[in-house]
C-alpha positions as CSV (number, residue, x, y, z in Angstrom):
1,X,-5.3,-51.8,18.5
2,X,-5.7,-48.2,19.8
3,X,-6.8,-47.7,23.2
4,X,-10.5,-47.6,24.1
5,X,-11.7,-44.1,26.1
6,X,-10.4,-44.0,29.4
7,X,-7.3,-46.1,29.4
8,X,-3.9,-44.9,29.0
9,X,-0.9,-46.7,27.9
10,X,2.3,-44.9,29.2
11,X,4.2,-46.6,26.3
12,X,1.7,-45.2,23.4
13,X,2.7,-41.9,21.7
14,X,2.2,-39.2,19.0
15,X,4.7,-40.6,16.4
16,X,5.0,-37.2,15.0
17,X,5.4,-35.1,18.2
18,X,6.3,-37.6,20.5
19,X,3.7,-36.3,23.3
20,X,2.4,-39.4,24.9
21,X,-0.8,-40.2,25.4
22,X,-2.0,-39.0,28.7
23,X,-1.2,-35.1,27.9
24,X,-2.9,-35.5,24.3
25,X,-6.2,-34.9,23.8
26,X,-7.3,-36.9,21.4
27,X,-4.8,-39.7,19.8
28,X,-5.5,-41.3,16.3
29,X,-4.5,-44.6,15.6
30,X,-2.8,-45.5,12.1
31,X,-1.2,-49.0,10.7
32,X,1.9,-49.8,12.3
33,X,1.6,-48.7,16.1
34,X,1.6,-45.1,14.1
35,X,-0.2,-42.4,16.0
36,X,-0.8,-38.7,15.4
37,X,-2.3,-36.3,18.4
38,X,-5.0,-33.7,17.6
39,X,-2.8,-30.7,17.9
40,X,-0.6,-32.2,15.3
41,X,-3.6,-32.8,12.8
42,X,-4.6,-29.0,13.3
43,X,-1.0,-27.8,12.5
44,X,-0.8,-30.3,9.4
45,X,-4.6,-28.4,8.4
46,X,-3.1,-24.9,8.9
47,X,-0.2,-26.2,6.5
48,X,-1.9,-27.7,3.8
49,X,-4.4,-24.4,4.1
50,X,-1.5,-21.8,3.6
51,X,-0.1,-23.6,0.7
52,X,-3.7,-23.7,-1.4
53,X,-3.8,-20.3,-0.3
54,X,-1.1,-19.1,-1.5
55,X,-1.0,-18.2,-5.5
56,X,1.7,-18.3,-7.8
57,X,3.6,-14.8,-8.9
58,X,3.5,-13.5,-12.1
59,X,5.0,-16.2,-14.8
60,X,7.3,-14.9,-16.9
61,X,4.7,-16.2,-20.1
62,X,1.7,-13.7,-18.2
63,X,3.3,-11.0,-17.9
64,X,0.1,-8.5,-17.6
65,X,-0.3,-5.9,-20.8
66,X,-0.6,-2.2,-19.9
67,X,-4.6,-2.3,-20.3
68,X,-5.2,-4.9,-17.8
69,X,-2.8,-3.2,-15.0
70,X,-4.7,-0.5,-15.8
71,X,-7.9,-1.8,-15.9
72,X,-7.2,-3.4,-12.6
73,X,-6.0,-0.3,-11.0
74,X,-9.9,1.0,-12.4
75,X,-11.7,-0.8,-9.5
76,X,-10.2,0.3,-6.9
77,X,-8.8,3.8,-7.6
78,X,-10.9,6.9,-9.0
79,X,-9.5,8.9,-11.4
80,X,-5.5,9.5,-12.3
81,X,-5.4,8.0,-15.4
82,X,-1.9,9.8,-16.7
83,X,-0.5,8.2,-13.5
84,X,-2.6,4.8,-14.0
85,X,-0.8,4.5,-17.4
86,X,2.5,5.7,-16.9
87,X,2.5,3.0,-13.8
88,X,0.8,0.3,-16.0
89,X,4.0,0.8,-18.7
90,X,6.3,1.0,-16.3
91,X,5.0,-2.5,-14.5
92,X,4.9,-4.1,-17.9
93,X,8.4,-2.9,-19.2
94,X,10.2,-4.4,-15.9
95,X,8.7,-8.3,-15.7
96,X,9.3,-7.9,-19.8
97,X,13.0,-7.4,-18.5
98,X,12.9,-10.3,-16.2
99,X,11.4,-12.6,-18.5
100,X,13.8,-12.3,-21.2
101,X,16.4,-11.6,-19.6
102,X,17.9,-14.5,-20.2
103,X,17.7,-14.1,-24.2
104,X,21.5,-14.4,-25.2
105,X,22.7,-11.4,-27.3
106,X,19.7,-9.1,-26.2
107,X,19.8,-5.6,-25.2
108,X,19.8,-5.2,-21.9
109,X,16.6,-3.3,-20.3
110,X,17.2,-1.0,-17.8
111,X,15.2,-1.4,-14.4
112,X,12.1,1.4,-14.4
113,X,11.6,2.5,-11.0
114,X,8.4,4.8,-10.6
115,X,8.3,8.1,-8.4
116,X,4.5,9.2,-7.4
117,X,4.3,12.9,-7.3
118,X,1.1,14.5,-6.1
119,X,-1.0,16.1,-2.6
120,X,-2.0,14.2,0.5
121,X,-4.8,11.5,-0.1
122,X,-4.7,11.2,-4.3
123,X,-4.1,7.4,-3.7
124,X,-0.8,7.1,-4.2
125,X,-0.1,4.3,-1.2
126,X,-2.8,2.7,-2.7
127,X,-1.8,2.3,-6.3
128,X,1.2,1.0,-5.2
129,X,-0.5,-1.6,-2.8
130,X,-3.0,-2.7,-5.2
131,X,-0.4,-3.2,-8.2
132,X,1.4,-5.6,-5.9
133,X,-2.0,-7.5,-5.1
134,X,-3.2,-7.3,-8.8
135,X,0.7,-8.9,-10.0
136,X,1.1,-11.2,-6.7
137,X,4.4,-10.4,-5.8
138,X,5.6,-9.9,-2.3
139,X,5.0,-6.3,-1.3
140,X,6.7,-3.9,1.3
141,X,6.0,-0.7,2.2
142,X,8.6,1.7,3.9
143,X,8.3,5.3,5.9
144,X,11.4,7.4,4.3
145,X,11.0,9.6,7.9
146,X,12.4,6.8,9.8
147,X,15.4,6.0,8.0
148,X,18.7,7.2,8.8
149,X,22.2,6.3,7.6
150,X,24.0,3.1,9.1
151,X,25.3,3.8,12.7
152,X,22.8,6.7,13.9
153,X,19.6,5.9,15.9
154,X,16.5,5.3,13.3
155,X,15.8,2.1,10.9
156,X,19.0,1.3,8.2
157,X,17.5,1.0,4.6
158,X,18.3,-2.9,4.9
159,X,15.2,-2.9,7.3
160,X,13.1,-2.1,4.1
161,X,14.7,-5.3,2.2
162,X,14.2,-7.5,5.4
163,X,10.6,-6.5,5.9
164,X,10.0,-7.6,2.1
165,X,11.7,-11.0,2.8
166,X,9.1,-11.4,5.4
167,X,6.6,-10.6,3.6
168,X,8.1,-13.3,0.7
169,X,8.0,-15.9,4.1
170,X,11.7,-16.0,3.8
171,X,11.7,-16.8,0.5
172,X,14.5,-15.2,-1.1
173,X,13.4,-16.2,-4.8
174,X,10.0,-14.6,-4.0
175,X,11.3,-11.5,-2.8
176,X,13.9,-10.1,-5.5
177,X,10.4,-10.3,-7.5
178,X,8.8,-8.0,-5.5
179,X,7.8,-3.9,-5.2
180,X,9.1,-2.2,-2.4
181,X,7.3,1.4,-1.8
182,X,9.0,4.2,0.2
183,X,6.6,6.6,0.6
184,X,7.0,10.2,2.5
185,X,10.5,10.2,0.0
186,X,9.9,14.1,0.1
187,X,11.1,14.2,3.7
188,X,14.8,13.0,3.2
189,X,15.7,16.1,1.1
190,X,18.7,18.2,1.3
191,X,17.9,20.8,4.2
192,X,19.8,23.4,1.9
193,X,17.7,22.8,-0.9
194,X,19.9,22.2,-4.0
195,X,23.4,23.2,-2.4
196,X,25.4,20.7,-0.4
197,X,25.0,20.1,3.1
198,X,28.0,22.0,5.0
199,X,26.8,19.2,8.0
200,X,26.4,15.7,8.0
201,X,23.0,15.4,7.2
202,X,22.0,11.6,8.6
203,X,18.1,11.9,7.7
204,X,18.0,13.7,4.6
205,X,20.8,13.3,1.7
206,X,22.6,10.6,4.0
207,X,19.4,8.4,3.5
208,X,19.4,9.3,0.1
209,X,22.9,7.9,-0.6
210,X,22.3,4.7,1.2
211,X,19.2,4.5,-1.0
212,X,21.2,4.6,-4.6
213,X,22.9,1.0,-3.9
214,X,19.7,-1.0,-3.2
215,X,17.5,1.2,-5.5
216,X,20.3,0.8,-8.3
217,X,20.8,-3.5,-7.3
218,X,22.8,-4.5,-5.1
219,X,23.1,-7.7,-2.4
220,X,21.8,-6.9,0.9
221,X,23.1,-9.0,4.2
222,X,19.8,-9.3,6.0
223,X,18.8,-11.3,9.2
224,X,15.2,-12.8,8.8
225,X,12.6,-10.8,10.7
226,X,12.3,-12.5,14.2
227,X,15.9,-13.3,14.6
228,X,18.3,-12.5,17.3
229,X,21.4,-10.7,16.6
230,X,24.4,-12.1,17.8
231,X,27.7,-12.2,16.3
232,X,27.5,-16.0,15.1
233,X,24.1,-14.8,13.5
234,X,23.6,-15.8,9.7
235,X,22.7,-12.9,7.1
236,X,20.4,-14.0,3.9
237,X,21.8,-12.3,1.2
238,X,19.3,-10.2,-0.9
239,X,20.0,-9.3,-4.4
240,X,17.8,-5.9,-5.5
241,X,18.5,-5.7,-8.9
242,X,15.2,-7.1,-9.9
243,X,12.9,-6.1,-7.1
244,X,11.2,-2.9,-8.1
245,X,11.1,0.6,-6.3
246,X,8.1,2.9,-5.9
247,X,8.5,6.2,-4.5
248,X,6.3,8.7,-3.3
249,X,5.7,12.0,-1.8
250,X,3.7,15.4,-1.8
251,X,7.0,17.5,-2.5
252,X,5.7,20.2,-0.6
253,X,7.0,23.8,-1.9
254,X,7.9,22.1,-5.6
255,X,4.9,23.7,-7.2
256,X,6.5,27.0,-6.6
257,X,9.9,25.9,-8.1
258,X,7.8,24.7,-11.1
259,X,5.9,28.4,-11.2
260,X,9.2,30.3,-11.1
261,X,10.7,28.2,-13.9
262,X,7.5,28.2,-15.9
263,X,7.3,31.7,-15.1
264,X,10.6,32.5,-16.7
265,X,9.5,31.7,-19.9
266,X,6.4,33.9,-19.8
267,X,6.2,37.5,-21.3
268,X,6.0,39.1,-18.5
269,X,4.9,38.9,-14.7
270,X,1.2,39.4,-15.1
271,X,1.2,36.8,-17.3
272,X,3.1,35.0,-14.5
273,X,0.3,35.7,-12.3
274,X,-2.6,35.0,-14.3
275,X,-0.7,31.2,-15.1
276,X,-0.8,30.4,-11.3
277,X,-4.5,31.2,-11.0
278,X,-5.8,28.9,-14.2
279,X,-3.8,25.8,-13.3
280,X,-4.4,23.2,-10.3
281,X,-1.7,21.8,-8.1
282,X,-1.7,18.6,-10.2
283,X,-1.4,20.5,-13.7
284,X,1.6,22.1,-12.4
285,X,3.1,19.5,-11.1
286,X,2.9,17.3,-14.5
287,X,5.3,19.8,-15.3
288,X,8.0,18.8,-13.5
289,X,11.4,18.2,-14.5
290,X,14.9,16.2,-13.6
291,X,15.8,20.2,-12.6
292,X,12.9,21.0,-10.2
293,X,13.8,17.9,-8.0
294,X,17.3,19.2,-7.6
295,X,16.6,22.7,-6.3
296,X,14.0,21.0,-4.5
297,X,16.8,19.1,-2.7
298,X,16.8,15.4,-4.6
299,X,20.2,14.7,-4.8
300,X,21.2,14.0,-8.8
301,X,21.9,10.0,-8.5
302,X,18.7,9.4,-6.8
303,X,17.1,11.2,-9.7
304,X,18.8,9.5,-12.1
305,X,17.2,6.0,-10.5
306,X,14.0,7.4,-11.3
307,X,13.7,7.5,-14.8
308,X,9.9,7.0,-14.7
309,X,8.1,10.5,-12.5
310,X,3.7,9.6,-12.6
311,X,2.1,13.0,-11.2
312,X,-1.1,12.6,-9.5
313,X,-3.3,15.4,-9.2
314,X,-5.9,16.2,-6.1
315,X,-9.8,14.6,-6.5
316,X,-12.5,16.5,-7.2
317,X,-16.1,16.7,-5.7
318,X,-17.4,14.6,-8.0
319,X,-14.0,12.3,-7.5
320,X,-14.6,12.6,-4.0
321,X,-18.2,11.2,-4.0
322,X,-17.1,8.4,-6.5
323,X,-14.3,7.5,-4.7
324,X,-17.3,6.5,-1.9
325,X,-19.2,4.9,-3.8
326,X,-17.6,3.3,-7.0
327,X,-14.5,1.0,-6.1
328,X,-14.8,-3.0,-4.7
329,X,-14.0,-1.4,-1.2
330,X,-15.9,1.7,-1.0
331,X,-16.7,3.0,2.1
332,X,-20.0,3.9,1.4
333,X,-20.4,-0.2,0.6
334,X,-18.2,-1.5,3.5
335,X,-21.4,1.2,5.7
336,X,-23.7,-0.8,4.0
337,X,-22.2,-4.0,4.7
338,X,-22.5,-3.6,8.5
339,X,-25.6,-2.5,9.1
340,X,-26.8,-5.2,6.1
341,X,-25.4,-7.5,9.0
342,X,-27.4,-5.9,11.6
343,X,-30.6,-7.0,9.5
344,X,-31.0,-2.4,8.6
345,X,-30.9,-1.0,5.0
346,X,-28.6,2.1,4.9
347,X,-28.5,4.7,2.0
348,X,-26.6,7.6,1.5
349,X,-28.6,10.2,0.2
350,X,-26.9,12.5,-2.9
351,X,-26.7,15.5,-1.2
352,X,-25.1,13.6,1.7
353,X,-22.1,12.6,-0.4
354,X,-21.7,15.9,-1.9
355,X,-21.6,17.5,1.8
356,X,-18.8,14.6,2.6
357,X,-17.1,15.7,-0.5
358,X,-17.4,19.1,0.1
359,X,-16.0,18.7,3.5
360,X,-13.3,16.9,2.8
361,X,-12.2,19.7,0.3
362,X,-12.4,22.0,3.0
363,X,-10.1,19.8,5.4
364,X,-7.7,19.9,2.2
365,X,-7.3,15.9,2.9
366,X,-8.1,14.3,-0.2
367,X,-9.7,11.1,-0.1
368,X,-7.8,9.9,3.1
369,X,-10.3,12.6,5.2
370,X,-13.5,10.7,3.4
371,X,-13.3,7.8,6.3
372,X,-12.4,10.5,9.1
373,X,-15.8,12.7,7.8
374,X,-17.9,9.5,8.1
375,X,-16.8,8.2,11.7
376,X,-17.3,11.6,12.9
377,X,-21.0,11.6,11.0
378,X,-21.7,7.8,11.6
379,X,-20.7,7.4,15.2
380,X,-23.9,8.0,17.2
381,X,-25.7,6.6,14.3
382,X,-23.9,3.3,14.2
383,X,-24.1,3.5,18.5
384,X,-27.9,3.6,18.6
385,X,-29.5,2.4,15.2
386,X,-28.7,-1.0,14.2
387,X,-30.0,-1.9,17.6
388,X,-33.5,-0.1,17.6
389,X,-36.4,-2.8,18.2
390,X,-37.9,-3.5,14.7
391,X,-35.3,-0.7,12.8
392,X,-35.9,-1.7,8.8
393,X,-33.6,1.4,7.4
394,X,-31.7,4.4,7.8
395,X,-31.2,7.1,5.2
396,X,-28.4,9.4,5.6
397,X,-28.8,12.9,4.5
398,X,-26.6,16.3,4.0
399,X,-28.5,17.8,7.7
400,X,-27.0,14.6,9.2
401,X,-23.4,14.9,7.8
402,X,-23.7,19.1,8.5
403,X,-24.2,18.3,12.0
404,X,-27.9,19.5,12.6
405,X,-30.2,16.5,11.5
406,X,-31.3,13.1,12.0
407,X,-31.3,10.0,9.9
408,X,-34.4,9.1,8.5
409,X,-35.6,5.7,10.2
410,X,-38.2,3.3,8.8
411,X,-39.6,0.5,11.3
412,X,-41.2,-2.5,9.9
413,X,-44.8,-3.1,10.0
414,X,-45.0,-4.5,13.1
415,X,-43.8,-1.5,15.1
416,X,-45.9,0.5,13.4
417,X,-49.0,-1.3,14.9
């Protein structure tokens, strides 16, 4: 029988454990003299918890068609559909390789690698990240300013690989599934544009080289994140060949490489002129060619691993104000959501968005300055309001976001007596 409350028998246990039963808590009794402690049944709970949790990866039968990538990619991001579908293809063309790859006498696919062209805060860290929650594959996500070549202070490009086993928990069969996204890949160009460096270059075209064999497939040594290195320490051995490879960048500058090309071909150089004022930084870049990335100082094997180039262009105003309002995670809904747990009704007026929109175009941040705008606009607001005695709503509107108004409060009946 288990002991009663109070007593302790020195000789009585956690099976499981082994911590007796004075420094447990709480000891449950089983059949056999078995016994299991409290902190042991949590851990078994957290266990059992993360393995419900935890959903399956794309089969190989469910591979996703280019309309429901798409489609997916629809609730969260605003606009970009030419990059929405060349991404969506390109998804659906390289877990089509891996699921019949097996096929004997088949053609064998090439891996389609995807590099994201377009301005600061189009979305293009976000398409990556919510193609890897829409397929449930492990994802990783990489800062190309960090890396350097193997030996020099900085991160080696193994760290990316070893961050993406974490993320697969270790599992190695998980991660050669999985999208790994380098974004920033602008900044590792050749200093001397198109022209080889006369110096050893350990940031820019040295990254790039170390890039080709993982990018290309190859087997990675990597320690397991949380590991000591020592000289007896185990490597896991990665193999990339199937995990696929999302770059991105702003490419600074190219649009000018694009003009001078484009304006080449034009009859003459007021027609040159009149070309750069009817076209958008995003038309121009869609442009672009294999060429373009070379002078603008992509060495030629790393564009030859990027067979598949998505342009993104900037948001609009009215891009802008659906961007706030239309996706799952809005920011004018996640708003909402606080002070809806604060017991107050907030609304965003119309002309309030626009003045956020226009703003933003101003700031020339796309829509990674929409949350800046609104912390600048919401912090007294969210300070003071939701705490007001008897506060029923707050309306937002474009004197509050210009910097010279006050939200419109409603009390409930009560404070108005």
């Amino acid at each position: 029988m288990p002991p009663r409350n109070g007593e302790h028998n020195s000789r009585i246990g956690c099976s499981f454990c082994g911590k007796p039963q004075r420094e447990a808590r709480k000891l449950i009794a089983g059949q056999s003299s078995v016994y299991i402690c409290d902190q042991c049944v949590r851990l078994c709970n957290e266990i059992i918890s993360e393995e419900r949790d935890r959903e399956p990866e794309v089969e190989p039968a469910k591979v996703p068609t280019p309309e429901e990538v798409k489609n997916f990619l629809d609730q969260y991001i605003i606009g970009q559909d030419l990059a929405k579908k060349v991404i969506s293809v390109a998804v659906y063309n390289h877990y089509k390789r891996l699921a019949n790859r097996q096929e004997t006498g088949a053609v064998e696919l090439a891996k389609s690698n995807v590099l994201l062209l377009g301005p600061t805060g189009c979305g293009k860290t976000l398409m990556a990240q919510t193609l890897a929650r829409f397929l449930k594959v492990p994802f990783a996500m990489a800062d190309a300013t960090t890396l350097t070549e193997a030996g020099y202070v900085g991160e080696d490009v193994e760290n990316i690989v070893q961050a993406l086993l974490a993320n697969a928990d270790n599992d190695v069969e998980r991660a050669q599934r999985g999208i790994v996204f380098i974004d920033e890949i602008d900044k590792i160009a050749r200093k001397s544009g198109h022209a080889p460096s006369a110096s050893r270059d350990v940031s820019g075209e040295g990254v790039q080289q170390a890039l080709l064999k993982i990018i290309e497939g190859a087997k990675a040594n990597v320690i397991p994140r949380g590991a000591r290195r020592h000289y007896q320490q185990e490597y896991i051995q990665v193999d990339t060949t199937d995990i696929l490879f999302i770059c991105g960048g702003t490419f600074h500058g190219l649009d000018q490489i694009i003009r001078r090309r484009v304006g080449e071909k034009a009859l003459g150089f007021g027609a040159r002129l009149n070309r750069r004022e009817e076209h958008s930084l995003g038309e121009i870049l869609a442009r672009v060619e294999p060429g373009d990335l070379l002078e603008f100082g992509m060495i030629p094997e790393f564009v030859g691993r990027m067979p598949v180039i998505a342009t993104m262009s900037e948001l609009t105003r009215d891009e802008l104000v659906s961007a706030m309002t239309g996706p799952r995670n809005a920011l004018v809904r996640q708003y909402t959501k606080l002070f809806e747990l604060e017991g107050v009704k907030l609304r965003f007026s119309d002309d309030a968005l626009h003045a956020v929109a226009d703003e933003s175009l101003r700031r020339k941040g796309g829509a990674r300055s929409l949350r800046t705008i609104l912390e600048e606009c919401m912090l007294d607001i969210m300070y003071e309001v939701p705490y007001l005695p008897d506060i029923y709503s707050c309306t937002i509107t474009r004197e509050v976001i210009e910097g010279w108004g006050k939200p419109e409060l409603r009390f409930s009946e009560k404070k108005l007596a």
